[in-house]
C-alpha positions in Angstrom: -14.3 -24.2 26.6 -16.1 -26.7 29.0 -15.5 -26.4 32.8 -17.5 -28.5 35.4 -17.7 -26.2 38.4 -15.8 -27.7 41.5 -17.4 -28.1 45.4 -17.2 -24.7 45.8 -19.1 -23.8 43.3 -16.2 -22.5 41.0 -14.5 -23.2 38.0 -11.2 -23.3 36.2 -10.2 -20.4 34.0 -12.1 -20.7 31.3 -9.3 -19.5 28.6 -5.8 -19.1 28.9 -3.8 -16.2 30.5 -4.0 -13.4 27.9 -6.9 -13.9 26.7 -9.8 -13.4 26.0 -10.1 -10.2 23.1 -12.0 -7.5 23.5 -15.4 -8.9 22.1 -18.8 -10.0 23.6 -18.7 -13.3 25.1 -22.2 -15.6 26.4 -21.5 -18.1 29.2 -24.2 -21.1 29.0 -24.7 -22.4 32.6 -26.6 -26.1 32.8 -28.5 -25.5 35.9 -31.3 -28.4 36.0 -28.4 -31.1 36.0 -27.2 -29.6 39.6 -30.4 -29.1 41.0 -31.8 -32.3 39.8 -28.7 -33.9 41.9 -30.2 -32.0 44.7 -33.5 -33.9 44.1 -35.3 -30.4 43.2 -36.8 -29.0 40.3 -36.0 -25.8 38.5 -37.8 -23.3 36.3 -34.9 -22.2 34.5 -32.8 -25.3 33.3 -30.4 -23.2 31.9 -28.9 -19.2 32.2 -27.1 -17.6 29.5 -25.1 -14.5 31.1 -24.2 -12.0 28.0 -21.2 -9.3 28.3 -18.9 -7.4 27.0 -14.8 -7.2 28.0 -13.6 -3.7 26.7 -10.1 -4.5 28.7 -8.6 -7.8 28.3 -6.2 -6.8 31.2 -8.6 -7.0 33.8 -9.6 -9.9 35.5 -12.9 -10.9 35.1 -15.1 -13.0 37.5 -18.5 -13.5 36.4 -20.7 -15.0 39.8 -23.9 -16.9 39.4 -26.6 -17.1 42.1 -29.0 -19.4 41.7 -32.0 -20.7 43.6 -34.6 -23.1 41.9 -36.9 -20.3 40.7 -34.7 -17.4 40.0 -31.1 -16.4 39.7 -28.4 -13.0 39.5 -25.7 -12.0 38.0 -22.9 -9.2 38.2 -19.5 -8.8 36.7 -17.5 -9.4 40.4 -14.1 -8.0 40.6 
C-alpha cells in the first residue's frame, strides 16, 4: 500500500482491518520530498523501519521522528 501522511503527520491504515499475518513487514518512508518542501536538506532521503507482528490482533502504530540529520523509531501502542 501507498499512504501520503496527512497535516498531522499521520496516515490512513495501511491494510485493511484483519490484517496484516503474522510475518515481517518493511515500511519505506520518502523523507527528502517533505523536507525539501520545508526548503531544508536531509542526510537520510529515505528510512526503512523493519519489524516483526507475532499477533495480528494487536494494534500496531509504528511512529517516526525525524529531524534533517537523524531520526527514531519504536513500535507505539
Amino acid at each position: 500500500a501507498r499512504r501520503v501522511t496527512d497535516a498531522d503527520g499521520r496516515c490512513q491504515p495501511l491494510v485493511a482491518p484483519g490484517q496484516p499475518a503474522a510475518g515481517t513487514y518493511k515500511l519505506l518512508f520518502e523523507t527528502a520530498p517533505y523536507w525539501q518542501g520545508l526548503g531544508h536538506s536531509s542526510f537520510y532521503p529515505y528510512v526503512e523501519v523493519v519489524f516483526t507482528v507475532t499477533d495480528p490482533a494487536q494494534k500496531l502504530h509504528v511512529p517516526l521522528l525525524i529531524s534533517p540529520y537523524s531520526y527514531t523509531t519504536y513500535r507505539g501502542s
